[in-house]
C-alpha positions as semicolon CSV with decimal commas, in nm:
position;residue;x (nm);y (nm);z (nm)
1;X;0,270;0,805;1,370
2;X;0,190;1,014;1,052
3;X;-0,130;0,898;1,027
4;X;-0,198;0,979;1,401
5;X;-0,017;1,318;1,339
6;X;-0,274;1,381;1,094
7;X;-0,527;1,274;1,293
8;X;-0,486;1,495;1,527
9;X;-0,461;1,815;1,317
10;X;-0,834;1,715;1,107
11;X;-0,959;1,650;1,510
12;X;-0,869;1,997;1,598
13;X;-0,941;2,175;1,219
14;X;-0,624;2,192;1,070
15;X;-0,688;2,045;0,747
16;X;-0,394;2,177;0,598
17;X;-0,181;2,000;0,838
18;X;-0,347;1,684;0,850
19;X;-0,305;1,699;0,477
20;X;0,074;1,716;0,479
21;X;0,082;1,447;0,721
22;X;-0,149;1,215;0,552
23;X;0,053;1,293;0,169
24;X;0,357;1,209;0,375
25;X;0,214;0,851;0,541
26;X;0,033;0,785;0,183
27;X;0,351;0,809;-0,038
28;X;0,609;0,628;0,237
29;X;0,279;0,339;0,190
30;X;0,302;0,288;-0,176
31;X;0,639;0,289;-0,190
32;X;0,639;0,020;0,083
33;X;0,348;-0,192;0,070
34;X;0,227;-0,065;-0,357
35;X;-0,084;0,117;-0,474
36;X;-0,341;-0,155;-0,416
37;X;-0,270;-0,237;-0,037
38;X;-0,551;-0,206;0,225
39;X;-0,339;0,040;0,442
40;X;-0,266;0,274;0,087
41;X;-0,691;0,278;0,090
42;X;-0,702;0,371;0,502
43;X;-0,457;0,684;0,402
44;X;-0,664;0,732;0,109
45;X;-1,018;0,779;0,320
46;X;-0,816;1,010;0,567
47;X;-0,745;1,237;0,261
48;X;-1,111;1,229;0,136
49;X;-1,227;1,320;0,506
50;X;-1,018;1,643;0,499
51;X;-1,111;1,777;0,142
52;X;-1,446;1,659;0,212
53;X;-1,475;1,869;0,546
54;X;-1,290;2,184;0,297
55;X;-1,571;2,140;0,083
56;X;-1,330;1,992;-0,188
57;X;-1,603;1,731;-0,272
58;X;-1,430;1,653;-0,610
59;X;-1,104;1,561;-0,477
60;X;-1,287;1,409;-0,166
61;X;-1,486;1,188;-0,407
62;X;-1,151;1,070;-0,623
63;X;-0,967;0,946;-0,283
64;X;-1,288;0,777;-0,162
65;X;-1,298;0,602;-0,499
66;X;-0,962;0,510;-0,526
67;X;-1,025;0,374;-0,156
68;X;-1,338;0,193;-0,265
69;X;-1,147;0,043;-0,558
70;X;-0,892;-0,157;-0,319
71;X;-1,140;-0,230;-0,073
72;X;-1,311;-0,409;-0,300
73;X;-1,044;-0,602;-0,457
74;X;-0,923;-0,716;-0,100
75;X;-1,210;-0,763;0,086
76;X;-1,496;-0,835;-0,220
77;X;-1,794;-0,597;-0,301
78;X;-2,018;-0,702;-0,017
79;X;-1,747;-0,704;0,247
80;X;-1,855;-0,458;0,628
81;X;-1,542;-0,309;0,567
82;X;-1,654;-0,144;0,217
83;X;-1,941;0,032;0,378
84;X;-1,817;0,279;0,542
85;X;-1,642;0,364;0,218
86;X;-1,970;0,403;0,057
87;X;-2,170;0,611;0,317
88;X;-1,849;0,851;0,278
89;X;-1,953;0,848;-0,111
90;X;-2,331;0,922;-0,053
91;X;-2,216;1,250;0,165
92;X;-2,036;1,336;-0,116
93;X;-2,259;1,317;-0,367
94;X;-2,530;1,465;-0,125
95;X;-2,317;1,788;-0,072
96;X;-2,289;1,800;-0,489
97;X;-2,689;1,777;-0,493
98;X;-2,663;1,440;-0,702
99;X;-2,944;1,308;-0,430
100;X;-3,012;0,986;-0,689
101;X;-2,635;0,905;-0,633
102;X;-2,576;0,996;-0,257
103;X;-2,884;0,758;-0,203
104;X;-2,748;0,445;-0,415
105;X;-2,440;0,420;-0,183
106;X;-2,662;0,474;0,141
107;X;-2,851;0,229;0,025
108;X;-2,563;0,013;-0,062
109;X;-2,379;0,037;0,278
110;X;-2,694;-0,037;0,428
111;X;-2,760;-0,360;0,273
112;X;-2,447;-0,477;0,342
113;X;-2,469;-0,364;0,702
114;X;-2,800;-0,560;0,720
115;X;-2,625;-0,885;0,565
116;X;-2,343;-0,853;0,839
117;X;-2,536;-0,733;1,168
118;X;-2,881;-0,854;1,104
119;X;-3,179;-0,537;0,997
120;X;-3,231;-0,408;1,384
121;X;-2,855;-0,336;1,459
122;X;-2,763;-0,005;1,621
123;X;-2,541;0,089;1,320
124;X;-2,829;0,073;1,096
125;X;-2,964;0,427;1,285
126;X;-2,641;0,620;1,225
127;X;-2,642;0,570;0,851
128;X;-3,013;0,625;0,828
């Protein structure tokens, strides 16, 4: 319900909100499940969605990491669900003007989307 709570409040611009909400449901998860649990790294990519929409890339780029980091571990390097994780950390870096960096993790989370759907999925336009 936090996490939903906070959804809400980043749909309608309330970043502030959807902060306190998503700090709340992020802290209640690592006390429940520990730091390195799939559902901590969910919470964590909420959080880098709302300082990244602040223009907070900095802190944005620290909670995608952190999210990438357990991803990773649970899933493997290579796994669909890590992608999204790294298109998140190309916007990043694109909005800091590191281009070189922004267009390592686009090209990342494409190959991986081309390993799981095949190179002429639909996906493949969005991230392109």
């Amino acid at each position: 319900t936090l996490m939903n709570l906070g959804n809400v409040h980043s749909d309608q611009g309330d970043y502030e909100k959807a902060r306190d909400f998503y700090d709340c449901a992020l802290q209640i998860k690592q006390q429940h499940f520990g730091p390195d649990h799939i559902q901590v790294a969910t919470t964590l990519t909420n959080l880098g969605k709302v300082h990244c929409k602040q223009g907070d890339y900095v802190k944005a780029r620290d909670f995608y990491e952190r999210a990438l980091q357990i991803q990773q571990k649970h899933f493997g390097p290579d796994h669909i669900a890590v992608a999204p994780t790294l298109v998140n950390l190309g916007i990043v870096h694109s909005h800091q003007g590191d281009y070189v960096k922004a267009r390592d993790f686009y090209e990342r989370a494409l190959q991986i989307q081309q390993k799981h759907f095949g190179p002429d999925h639909i996906l493949k336009l969005q991230q392109l």
